[in-house]
KEMI-682921 format. One line per field, with one value per residue (C-alpha): x, y, z; residue in one letter. Coordinates in steps of 0.02 Angstrom, whole numbers, plus 32768, in hexadecimal, padded with zeros to 4 digits. Example, Ala and Ser with C-alpha at 12.3 -4.5 7.8 and 13.67 -1.06 7.14 Angstrom:
BEGIN
x: (8267/82AC)
y: (7F1F/7FCB)
z: (8186/8165)
residu: (A/S)
//
This chain:
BEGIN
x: (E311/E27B/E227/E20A/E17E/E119/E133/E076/E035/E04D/E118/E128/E0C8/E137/E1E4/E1AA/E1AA/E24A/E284/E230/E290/E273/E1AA/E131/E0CC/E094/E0C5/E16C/E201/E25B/E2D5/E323/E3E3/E43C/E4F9/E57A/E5B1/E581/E630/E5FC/E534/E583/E607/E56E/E4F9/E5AD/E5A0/E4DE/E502/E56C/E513/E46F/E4D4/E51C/E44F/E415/E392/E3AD/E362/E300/E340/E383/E412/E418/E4BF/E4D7/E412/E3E7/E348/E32E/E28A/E297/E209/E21F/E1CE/E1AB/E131/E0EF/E12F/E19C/E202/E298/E302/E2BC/E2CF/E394/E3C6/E358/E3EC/E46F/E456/E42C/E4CD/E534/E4CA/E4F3/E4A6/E44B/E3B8)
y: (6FC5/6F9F/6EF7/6E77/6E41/6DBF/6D2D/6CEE/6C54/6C16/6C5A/6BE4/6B4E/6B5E/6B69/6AD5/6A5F/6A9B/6A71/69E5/69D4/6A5A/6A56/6AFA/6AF7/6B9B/6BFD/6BCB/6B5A/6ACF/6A67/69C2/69A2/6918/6924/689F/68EB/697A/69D8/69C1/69FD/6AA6/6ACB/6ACF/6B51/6BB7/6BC7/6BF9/6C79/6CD8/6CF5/6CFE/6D9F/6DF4/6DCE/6E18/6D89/6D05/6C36/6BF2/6B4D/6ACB/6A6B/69A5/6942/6932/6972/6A29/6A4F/6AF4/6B6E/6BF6/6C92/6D63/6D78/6E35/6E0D/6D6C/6D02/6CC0/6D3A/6D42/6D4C/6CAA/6C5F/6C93/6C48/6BAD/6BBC/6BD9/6B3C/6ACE/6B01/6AC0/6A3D/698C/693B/68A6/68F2)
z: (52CE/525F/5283/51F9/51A1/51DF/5157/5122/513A/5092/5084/511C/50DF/5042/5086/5102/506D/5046/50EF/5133/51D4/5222/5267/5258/5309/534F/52E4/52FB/52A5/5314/52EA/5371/533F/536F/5380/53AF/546A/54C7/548C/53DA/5411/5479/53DF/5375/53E1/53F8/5330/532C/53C1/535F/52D1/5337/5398/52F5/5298/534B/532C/53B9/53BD/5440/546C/54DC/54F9/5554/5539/547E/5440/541E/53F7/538F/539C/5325/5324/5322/53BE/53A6/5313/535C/52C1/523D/51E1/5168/51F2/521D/518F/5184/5218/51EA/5146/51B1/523D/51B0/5154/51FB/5249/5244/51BA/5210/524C)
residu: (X/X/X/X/X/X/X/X/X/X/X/X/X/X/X/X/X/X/X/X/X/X/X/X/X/X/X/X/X/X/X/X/X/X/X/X/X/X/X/X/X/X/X/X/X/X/X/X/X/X/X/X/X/X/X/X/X/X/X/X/X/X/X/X/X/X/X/X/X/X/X/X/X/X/X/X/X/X/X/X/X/X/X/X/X/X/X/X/X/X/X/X/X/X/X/X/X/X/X)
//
């Protein structure tokens, strides 16, 4: 498999004012969800694993009751890539919308 591009600092900084709730630290994106229970929380990361195993392009995050917290990066190229920036899409297209 062919790794990524590393998305520049400036691609970043741009889709980041597109998409203000998720925070650029360290060269990475992270996102904190809140959900109404902990069924609601786990259905949700259920939905992200499978995509994450058919993309082969998996989150970091955690899991306490009813908050996830998202950390997305592509590890093999120490930063942000499109792959990133499609499951950014794709958890934003089911996550609650209270953030």
């Amino acid at each position: 498999m062919t790794r990524a591009p590393k998305l520049t600092e400036q691609v970043v900084a741009q889709w980041c004012q597109h998409n203000s709730h998720w925070l650029y630290r360290e060269q990475k994106l992270y996102q904190k969800l809140q959900f109404n229970d902990f069924n609601e929380a786990f259905s949700f990361m259920v939905r992200v694993a499978m995509v994450a195993e058919k993309m082969n392009h998996h989150p970091d995050w955690y899991n306490s009751y009813r908050t996830v917290e998202v950390t997305l990066c592509s590890h093999d190229i120490g930063g942000l890539s499109e792959r990133d920036l499609s499951m950014a899409a794709f958890i934003d297209s089911i996550a609650p919308p209270v953030r």
